[in-house]
C-alpha positions as CSV (number, residue, x, y, z in Angstrom):
1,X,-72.3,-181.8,-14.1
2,X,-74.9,-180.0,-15.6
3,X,-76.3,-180.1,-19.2
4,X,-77.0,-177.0,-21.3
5,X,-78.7,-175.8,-24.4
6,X,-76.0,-173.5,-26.2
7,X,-76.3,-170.9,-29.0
8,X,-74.0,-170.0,-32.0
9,X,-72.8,-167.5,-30.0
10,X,-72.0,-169.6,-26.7
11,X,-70.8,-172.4,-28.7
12,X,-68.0,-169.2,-30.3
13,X,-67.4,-167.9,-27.3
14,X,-66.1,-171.6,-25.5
15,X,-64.5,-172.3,-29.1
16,X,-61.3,-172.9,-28.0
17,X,-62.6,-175.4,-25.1
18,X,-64.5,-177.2,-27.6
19,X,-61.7,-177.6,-30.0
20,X,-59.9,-179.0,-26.8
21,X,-62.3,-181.6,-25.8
22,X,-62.7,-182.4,-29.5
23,X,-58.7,-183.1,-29.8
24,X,-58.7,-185.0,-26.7
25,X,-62.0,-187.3,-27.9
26,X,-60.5,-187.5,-31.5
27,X,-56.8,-188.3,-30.5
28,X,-55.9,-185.4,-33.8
29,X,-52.9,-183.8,-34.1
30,X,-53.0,-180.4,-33.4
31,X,-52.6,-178.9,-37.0
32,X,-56.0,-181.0,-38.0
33,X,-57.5,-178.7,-34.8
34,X,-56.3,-175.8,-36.6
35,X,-58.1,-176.5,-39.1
36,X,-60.9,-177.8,-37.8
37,X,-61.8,-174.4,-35.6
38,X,-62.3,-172.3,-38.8
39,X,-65.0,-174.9,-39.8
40,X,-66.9,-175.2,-36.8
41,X,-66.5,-171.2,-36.5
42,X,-69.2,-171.5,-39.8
43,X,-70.9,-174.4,-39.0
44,X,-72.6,-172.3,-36.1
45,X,-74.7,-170.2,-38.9
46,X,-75.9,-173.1,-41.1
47,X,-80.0,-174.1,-41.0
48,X,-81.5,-175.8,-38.1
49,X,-78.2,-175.3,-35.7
50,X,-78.3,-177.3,-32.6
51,X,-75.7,-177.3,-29.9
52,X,-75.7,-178.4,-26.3
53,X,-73.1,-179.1,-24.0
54,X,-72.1,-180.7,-20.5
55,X,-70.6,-178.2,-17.7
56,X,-68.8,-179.1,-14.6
57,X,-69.9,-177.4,-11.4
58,X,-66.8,-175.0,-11.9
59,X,-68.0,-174.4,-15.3
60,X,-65.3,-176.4,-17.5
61,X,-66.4,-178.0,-20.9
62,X,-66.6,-181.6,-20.1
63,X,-68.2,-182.2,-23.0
64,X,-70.4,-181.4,-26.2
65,X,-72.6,-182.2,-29.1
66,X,-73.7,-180.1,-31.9
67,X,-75.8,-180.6,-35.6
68,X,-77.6,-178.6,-38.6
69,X,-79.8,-179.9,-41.4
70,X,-77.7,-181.2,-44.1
71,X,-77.4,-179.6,-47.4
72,X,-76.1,-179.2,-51.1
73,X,-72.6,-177.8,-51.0
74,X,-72.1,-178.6,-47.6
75,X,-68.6,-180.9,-47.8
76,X,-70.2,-183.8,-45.5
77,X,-73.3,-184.0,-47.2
78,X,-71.9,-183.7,-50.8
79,X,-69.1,-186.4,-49.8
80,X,-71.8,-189.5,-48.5
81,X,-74.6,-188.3,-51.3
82,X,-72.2,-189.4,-53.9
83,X,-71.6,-192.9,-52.1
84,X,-75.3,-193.6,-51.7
85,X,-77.6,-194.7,-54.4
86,X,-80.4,-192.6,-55.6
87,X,-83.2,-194.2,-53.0
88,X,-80.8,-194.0,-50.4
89,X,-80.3,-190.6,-51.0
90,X,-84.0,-189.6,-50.9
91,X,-85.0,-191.8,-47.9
92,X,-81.9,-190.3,-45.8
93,X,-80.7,-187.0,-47.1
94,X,-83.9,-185.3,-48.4
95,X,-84.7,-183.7,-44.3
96,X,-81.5,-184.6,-42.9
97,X,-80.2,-183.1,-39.1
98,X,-76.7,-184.0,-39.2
99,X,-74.6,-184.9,-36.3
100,X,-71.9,-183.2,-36.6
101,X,-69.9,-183.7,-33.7
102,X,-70.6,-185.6,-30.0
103,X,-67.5,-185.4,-27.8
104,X,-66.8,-186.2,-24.0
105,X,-63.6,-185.8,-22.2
106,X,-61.9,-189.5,-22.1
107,X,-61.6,-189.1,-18.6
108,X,-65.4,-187.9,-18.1
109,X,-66.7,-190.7,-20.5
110,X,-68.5,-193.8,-19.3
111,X,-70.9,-192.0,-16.9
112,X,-73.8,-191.2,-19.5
113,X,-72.9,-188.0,-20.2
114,X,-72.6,-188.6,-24.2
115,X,-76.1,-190.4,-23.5
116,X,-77.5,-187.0,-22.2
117,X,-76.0,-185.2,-24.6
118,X,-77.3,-187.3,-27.4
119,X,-80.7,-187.2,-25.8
120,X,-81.2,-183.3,-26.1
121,X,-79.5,-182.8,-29.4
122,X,-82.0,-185.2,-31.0
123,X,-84.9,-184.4,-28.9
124,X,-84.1,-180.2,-30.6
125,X,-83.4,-181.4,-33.8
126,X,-85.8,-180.2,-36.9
127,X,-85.6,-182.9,-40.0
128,X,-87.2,-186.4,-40.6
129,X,-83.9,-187.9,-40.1
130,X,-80.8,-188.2,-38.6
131,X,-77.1,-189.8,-39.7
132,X,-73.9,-189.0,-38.0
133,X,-70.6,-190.9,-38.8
134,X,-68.6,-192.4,-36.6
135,X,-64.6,-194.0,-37.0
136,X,-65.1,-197.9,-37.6
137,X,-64.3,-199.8,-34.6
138,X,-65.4,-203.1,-32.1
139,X,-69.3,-202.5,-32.1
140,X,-69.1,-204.5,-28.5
141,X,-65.7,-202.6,-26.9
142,X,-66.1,-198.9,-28.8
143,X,-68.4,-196.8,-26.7
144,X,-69.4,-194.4,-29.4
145,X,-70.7,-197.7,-31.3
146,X,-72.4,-199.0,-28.3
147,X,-74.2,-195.9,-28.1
148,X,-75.4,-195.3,-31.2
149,X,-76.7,-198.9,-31.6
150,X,-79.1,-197.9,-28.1
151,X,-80.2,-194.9,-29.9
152,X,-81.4,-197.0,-32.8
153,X,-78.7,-195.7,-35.1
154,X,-79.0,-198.3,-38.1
155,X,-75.9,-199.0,-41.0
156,X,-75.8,-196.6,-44.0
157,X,-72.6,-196.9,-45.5
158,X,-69.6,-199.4,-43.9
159,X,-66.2,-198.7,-44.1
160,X,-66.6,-195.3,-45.9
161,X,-63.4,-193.1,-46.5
162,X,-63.5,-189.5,-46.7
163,X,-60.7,-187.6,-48.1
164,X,-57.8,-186.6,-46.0
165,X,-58.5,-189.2,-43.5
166,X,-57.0,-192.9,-43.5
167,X,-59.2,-194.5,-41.0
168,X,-62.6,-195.8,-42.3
169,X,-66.0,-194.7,-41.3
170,X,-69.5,-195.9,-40.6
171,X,-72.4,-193.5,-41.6
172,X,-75.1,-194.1,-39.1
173,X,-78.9,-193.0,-39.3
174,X,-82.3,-193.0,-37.7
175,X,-85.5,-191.6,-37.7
176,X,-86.9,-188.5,-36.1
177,X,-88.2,-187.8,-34.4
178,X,-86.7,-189.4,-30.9
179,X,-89.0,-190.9,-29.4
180,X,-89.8,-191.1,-25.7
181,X,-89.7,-194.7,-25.7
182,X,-85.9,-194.4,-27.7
183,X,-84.9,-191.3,-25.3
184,X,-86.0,-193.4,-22.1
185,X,-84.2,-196.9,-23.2
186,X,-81.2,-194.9,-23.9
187,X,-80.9,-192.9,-20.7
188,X,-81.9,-196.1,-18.8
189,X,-79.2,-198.3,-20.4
190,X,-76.6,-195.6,-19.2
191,X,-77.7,-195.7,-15.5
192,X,-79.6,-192.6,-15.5
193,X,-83.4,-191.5,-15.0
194,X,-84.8,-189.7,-18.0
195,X,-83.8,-185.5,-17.9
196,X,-81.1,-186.6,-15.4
197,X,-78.7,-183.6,-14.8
């Protein structure tokens, strides 16, 4: 496996594997994926675009992680600045690097690759913070959780609903920059030396 800084343009190019590993990660039905490639076809031009992604050695998406910085008008950051107060908004959306998606293959997760991936998109990202959200789940059983809470990733909003989705969601959010101390915990805690491959 091999980790890889993408562009807008490599990310389009592979759009149709990442809409794959995304379905498979997400458990959506496959109209939702329909939907969801036009957005991520846009998302690739916003401010501050970030993407990286995790190659097998025969060059299949195994999986991926991507972010911009947050914005007016943008649907997620319009929907969780009208949840939070006003010094909640300043202190988290005023320089904000959204994570917008972090996906792994269920059958290539729980071998550090979402740590790696995590590790990189963070360690790119411009903005003085970071929040990502993330389907509520067990905190001690849900992977996603468990990684997150090694990261540093702190609670924001609990049990936030956006529209058109039933489940609930926890907005998560941290600092940036990573730190080398945060980026070296992290990778440790998955088993793997720091810049691993």
């Amino acid at each position: 496996m091999r980790l890889v800084r993408w562009t807008p343009d490599d990310l389009v190019r592979r759009l149709d594997d990442v809409v794959a590993v995304y379905g498979e990660a997400m458990n959506y039905r496959t109209d939702l994926l329909d939907a969801r490639r036009g957005y991520i076809a846009t998302h690739v031009r916003r401010p501050g675009f970030r993407a990286v992604a995790t190659l097998t050695t025969e060059g299949h998406l195994a999986g991926f992680g991507y972010g911009y910085l947050g914005a007016p008008g943008q649907w997620w950051h319009d929907q969780v600045h009208r949840a939070l107060d006003g010094e909640a908004r300043r202190r988290w959306l005023t320089d904000c690097f959204e994570v917008v998606e972090l996906h792994v293959r269920p059958p290539a997760q729980g071998h550090g690759l979402g740590t790696r991936q995590l590790t990189a998109l963070l360690t790119m990202a411009p903005g003085s913070t970071t929040l990502l959200s993330t389907p509520e789940a067990d905190e001690q059983r849900s992977r996603a959780w468990r990684l997150y809470r090694r990261f540093g990733f702190v609670d924001v909003l609990r049990h936030f609903r956006f529209p058109g989705d039933e489940r609930p969601f926890g907005i998560l959010g941290r600092d940036l920059p990573l730190t080398p101390a945060a980026a070296t915990g992290s990778a440790q805690a998955a088993g793997r030396p720091p810049g691993a491959r």
